[in-house]
C-alpha positions as CSV (number, residue, x, y, z in Angstrom):
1,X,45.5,-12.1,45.6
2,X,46.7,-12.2,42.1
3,X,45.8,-15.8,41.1
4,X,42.3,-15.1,42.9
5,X,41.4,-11.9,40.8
6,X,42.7,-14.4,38.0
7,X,40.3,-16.7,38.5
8,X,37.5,-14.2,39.6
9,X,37.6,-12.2,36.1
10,X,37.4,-15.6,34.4
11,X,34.4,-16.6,36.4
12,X,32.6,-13.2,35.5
13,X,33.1,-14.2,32.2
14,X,31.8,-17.5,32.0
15,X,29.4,-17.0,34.8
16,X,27.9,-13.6,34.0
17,X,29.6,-12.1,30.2
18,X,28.6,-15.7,28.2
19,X,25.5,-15.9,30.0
20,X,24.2,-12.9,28.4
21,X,25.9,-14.1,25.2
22,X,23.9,-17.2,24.6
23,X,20.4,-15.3,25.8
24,X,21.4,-12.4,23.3
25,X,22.7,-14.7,20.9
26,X,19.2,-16.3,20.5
27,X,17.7,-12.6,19.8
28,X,18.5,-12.1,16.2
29,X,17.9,-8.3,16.2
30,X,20.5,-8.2,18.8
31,X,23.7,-10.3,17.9
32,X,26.0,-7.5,17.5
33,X,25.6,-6.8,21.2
34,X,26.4,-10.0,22.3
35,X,29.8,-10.2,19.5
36,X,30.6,-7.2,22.0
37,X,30.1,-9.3,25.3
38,X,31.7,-12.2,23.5
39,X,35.2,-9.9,22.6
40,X,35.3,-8.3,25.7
41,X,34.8,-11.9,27.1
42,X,38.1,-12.8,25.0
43,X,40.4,-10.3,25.9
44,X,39.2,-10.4,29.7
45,X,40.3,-14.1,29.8
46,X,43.3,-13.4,27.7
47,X,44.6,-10.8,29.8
48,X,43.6,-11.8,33.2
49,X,47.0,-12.8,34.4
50,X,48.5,-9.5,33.6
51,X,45.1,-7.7,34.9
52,X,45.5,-9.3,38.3
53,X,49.2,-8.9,38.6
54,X,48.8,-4.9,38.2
55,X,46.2,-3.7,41.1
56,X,45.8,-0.6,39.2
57,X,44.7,-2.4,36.2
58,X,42.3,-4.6,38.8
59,X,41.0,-1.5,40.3
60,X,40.4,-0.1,36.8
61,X,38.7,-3.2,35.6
62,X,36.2,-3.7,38.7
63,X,35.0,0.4,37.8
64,X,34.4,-0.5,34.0
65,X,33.1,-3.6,34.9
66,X,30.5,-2.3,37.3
67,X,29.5,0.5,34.3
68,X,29.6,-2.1,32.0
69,X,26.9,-3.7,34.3
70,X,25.2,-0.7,34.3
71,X,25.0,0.0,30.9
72,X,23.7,-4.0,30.4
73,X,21.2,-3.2,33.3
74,X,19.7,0.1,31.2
75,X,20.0,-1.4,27.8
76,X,17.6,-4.4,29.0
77,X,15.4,-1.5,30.6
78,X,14.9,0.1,27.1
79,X,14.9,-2.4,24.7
80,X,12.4,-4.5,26.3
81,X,10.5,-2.8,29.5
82,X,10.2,0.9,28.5
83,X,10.4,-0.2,24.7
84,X,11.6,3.6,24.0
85,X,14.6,3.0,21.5
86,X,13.6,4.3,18.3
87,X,17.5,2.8,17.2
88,X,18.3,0.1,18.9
89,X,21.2,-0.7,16.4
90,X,22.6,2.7,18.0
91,X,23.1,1.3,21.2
92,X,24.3,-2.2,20.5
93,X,27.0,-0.1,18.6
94,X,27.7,2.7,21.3
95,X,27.9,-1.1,24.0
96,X,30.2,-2.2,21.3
97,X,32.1,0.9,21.5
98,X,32.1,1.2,25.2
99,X,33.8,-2.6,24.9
100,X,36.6,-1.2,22.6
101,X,37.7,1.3,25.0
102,X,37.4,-0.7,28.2
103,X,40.2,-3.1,26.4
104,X,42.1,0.0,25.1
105,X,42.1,1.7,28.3
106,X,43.0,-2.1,30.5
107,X,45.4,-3.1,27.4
108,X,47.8,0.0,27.9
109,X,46.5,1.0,23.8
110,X,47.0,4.5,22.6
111,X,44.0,6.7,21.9
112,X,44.4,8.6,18.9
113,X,43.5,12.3,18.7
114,X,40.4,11.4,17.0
115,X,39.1,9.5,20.1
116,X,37.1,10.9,22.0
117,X,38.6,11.8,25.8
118,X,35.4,10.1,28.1
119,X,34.1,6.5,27.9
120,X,31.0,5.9,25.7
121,X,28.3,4.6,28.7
122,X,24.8,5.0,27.7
């Protein structure tokens, strides 16, 4: 089980999380989003021995991954169906957020009492 959650979070990254980087990439309004897929990328592959050793942190990981998706899923939806962002520099910043704390939360970092308590999903 271990060495095949291993190799599954490394495949979401390169399959699905660096997709999304090189398409955003190309979108010059819209680079800080993907330097949030493109960290989160990092530290998924950098810590996905100790992620899929640690079924807590696995369970943990699928959940945020699957609001992660979400978030990706509505962000598309405004920015370029709806076209009802008046700031779109707000969300790539509240994804970017959102990023932070899913590799705070998985990494086992402290949250200081000027964090906020909940996650940051759109």
């Amino acid at each position: 089980m271990e060495l095949g959650a291993k190799v599954q979070f490394i495949g979401f990254v390169d399959a699905v999380l660096n997709i999304y980087v090189r398409v955003i990439n190309n979108l010059f309004e819209f680079t800080a989003l993907a330097y949030a897929l493109t960290s989160l990328g990092v530290f998924i592959k950098d810590n996905a021995k100790s992620i899929s050793e640690d079924s807590s942190k696995t369970k943990t990981m699928i959940m945020l991954l699957e609001h992660l998706g979400e978030d990706l899923t509505s962000w598309r939806e405004h920015i370029f169906i709806l076209q009802d962002t008046a700031d779109i520099h707000y969300l790539d910043s509240s994804f970017f957020s959102s990023c932070m704390q899913i590799e705070g939360i998985i990494g086992n970092k402290e949250v200081s009492a000027d964090d906020e308590d909940c996650m940051e999903f759109f």
